[in-house]
C-alpha positions as CSV (number, residue, x, y, z in Angstrom):
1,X,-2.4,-2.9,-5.0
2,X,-4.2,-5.8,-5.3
3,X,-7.1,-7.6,-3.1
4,X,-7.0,-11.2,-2.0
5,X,-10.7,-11.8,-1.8
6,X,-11.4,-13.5,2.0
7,X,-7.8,-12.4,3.0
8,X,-8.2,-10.3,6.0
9,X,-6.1,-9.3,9.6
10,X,-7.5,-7.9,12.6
11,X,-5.5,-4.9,14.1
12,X,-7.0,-2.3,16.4
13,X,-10.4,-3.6,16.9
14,X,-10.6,-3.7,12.7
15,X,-10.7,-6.0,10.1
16,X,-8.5,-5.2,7.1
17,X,-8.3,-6.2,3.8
18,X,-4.9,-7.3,2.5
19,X,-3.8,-5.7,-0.3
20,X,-0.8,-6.8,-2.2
21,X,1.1,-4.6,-4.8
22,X,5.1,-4.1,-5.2
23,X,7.6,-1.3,-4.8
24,X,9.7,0.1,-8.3
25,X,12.3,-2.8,-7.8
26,X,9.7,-4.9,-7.6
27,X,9.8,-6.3,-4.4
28,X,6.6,-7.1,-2.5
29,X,4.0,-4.7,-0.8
30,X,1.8,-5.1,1.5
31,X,-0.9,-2.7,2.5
32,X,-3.8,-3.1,4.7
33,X,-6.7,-1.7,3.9
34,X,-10.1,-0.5,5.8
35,X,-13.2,-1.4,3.6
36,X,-15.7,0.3,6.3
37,X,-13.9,3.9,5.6
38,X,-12.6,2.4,2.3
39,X,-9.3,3.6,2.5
40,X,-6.1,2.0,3.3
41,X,-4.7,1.9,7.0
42,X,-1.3,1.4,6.3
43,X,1.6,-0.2,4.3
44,X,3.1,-2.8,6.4
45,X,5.9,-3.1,4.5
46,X,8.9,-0.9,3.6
47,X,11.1,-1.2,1.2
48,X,14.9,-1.7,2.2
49,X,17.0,-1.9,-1.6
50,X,20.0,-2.3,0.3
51,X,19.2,-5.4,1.6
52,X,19.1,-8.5,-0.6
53,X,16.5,-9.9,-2.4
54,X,15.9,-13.1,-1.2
55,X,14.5,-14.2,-4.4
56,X,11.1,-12.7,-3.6
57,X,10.3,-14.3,-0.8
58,X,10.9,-12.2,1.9
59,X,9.5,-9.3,3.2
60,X,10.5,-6.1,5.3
61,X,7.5,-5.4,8.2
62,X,7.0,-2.3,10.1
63,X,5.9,-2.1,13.6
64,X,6.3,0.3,15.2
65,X,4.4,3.8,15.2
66,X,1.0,3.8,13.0
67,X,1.8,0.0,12.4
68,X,2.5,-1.2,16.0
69,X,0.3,-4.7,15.4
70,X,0.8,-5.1,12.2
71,X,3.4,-8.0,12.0
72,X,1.3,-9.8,14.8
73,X,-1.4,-9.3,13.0
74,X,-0.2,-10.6,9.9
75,X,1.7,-13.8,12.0
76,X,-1.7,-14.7,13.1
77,X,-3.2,-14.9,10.2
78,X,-0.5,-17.0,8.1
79,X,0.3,-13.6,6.2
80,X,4.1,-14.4,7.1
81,X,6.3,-15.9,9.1
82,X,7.6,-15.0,12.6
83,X,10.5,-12.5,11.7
84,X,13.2,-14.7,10.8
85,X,15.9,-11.7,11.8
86,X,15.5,-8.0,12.9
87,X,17.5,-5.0,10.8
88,X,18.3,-1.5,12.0
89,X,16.5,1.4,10.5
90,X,16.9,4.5,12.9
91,X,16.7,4.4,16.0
92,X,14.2,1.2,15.7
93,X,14.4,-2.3,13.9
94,X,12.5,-3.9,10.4
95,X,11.5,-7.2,10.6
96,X,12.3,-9.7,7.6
97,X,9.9,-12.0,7.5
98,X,8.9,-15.1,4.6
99,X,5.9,-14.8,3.1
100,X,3.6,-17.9,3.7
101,X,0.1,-17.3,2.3
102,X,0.0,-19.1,-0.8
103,X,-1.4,-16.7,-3.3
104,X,1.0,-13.8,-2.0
105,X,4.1,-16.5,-2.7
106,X,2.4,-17.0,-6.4
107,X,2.3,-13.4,-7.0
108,X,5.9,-12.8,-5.3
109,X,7.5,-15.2,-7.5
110,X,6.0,-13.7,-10.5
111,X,8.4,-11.6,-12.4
């Protein structure tokens, strides 16, 4: 995973680092990460191959359990977009989401 220097979220009274990487197919990660206990919080993506691609500029958020707050937080600060549609997974839903920060879009793009 890599840091975006000055790219940070608040969630639960914290402020995390983002950290972007990208699953085995290549599709983007995101993972916040605590620098006061130095050790990620949690990966606010998931990964859903089943789904298409979107041409790497879309992303599957989590929020629900450990990462309730993590697609507000990442809304708020111009991480991504406001889900554009919901998906099941369970007995819950994954938000798809486009990714609006400029240097995430750079790096999802790159193949």
């Amino acid at each position: 995973m890599k840091k975006y220097p000055g790219l940070t979220v608040q969630l639960h009274n914290r402020t995390l680092d983002v950290h972007i990487g990208r699953y085995p197919n290549g599709r983007v990660a995101i993972e916040l990460f605590d620098p006061a206990i130095n050790e990620p919080w949690c990966t606010a993506t998931v990964n859903m191959p089943e789904y298409r691609d979107f041409n790497g500029l879309w992303v599957f958020i989590k929020d629900y359990s450990e990462n309730e707050g993590a697609l507000e937080a990442l809304v708020t600060a111009g991480v991504v977009s406001p889900p554009k549609a919901q998906i099941p997974a369970g007995f819950t839903e994954i938000h798809i989401c486009e990714i609006l920060h400029p240097d995430i879009l750079k790096e999802s793009t790159r193949k």
